[in-house]
Structures are given as C-alpha cells and as structure tokens.
N, C-alpha and C positions, 0 to 999 in steps of 0.2 A: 329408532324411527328417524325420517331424514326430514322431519317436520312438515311435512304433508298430513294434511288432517283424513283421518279413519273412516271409510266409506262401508254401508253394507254390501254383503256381496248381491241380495236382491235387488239393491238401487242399481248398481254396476248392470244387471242384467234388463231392470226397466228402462234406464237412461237408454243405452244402448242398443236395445231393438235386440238381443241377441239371448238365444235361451237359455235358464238359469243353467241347465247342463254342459252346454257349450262354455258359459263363464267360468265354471267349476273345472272345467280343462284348462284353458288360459290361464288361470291362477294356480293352476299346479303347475302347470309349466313354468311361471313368471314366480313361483314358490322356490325351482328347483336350480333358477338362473340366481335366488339371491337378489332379487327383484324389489319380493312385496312379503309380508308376514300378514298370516293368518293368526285371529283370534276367536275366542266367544265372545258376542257382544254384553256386554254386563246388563243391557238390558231385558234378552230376549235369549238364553240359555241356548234355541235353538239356530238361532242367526249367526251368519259367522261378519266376522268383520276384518276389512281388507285394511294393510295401510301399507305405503309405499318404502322402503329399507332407504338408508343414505344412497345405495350402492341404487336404486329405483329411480331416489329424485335426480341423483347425478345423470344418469344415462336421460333422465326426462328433461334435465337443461340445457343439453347436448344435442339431442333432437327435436326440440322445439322450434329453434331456428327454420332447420330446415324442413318440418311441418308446416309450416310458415308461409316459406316460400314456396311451395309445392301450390298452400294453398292461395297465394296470391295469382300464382302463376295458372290456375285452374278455374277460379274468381277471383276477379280482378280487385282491387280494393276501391270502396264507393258503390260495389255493386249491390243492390237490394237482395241480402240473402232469406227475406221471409217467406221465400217460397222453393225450397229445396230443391223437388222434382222440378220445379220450372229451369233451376242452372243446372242440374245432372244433363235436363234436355239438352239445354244450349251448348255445353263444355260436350257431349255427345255429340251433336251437330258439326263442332270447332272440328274435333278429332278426327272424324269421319271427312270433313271436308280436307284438312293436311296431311290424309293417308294419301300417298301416291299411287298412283292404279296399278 
C-alpha cells in the first residue's frame, strides 16, 4: 500500500454521485493499471475495500498539481464554492461566452 488510507467501495460510490456498478468498473480497471488493490473488509465479509498501491498514490502526486490548476483556472480561488450548480452555471456561461462564433 502507498500509505493512503482504505476506503469502501460503497463510500467511493456515495461520495461520488456515481453508481455502485459504474465504481465496480473503474476499479477494475484502475485494478488492472496496478492503480488500487482490492480487499474484504474485515468488518463486513461482504464489503470490498479499495486502497490505493505506491504505483496509485505516485500517479495521484503527479496529477494533483494539475487538478489544481484546472481547478483554479475553472474556480477561481476565494470564490464561494458552497453552491456547486451555482459555479457549473457561471464557469458554463464563462465558456459559452469565449466560444467564438
């Protein structure tokens, strides 16, 4: 393990807004890149538990940055993010407005 701590994969799919089915592909895939390891959770036999591989946290230090900066560049920093759909709107509107006709 690359010292990332062990998440469920249900949490993975309620954090995320994203169906348990849909996560269960993602982490086969990100299984098959040598990403993330799957386990049982020792609390719940039928739970699985995600945790990220050295070869996971490295590629997630590496693209942090520029997560980052994507989202600075998308929301600006200082800007009031407690209403999401409200900056999708705005950074929608930004976009729309610097397409050239």
């Amino acid at each position: 393990n690359g010292s990332a701590p062990p998440v469920h994969q249900s949490d993975l799919a309620t954090i995320s807004g994203v169906k348990a089915a849909q996560v269960s592909l993602m982490i086969k895939a990100l299984k098959a890149k040598g990403l993330v390891s799957q386990t049982m959770s020792p609390d719940d036999p039928r739970a699985r538990v995600i945790v990220l591989t050295r070869a996971g946290v490295a590629l997630l230090a590496k693209a942090a940055p520029r997560m980052t900066a994507l989202q600075n560049r998308l929301w600006p920093p200082g800007q009031d993010t407690s209403d999401l759909l409200g900056m999708m709107r705005a950074t929608l509107q930004r976009l729309e407005a610097s397409r050239p006709d």
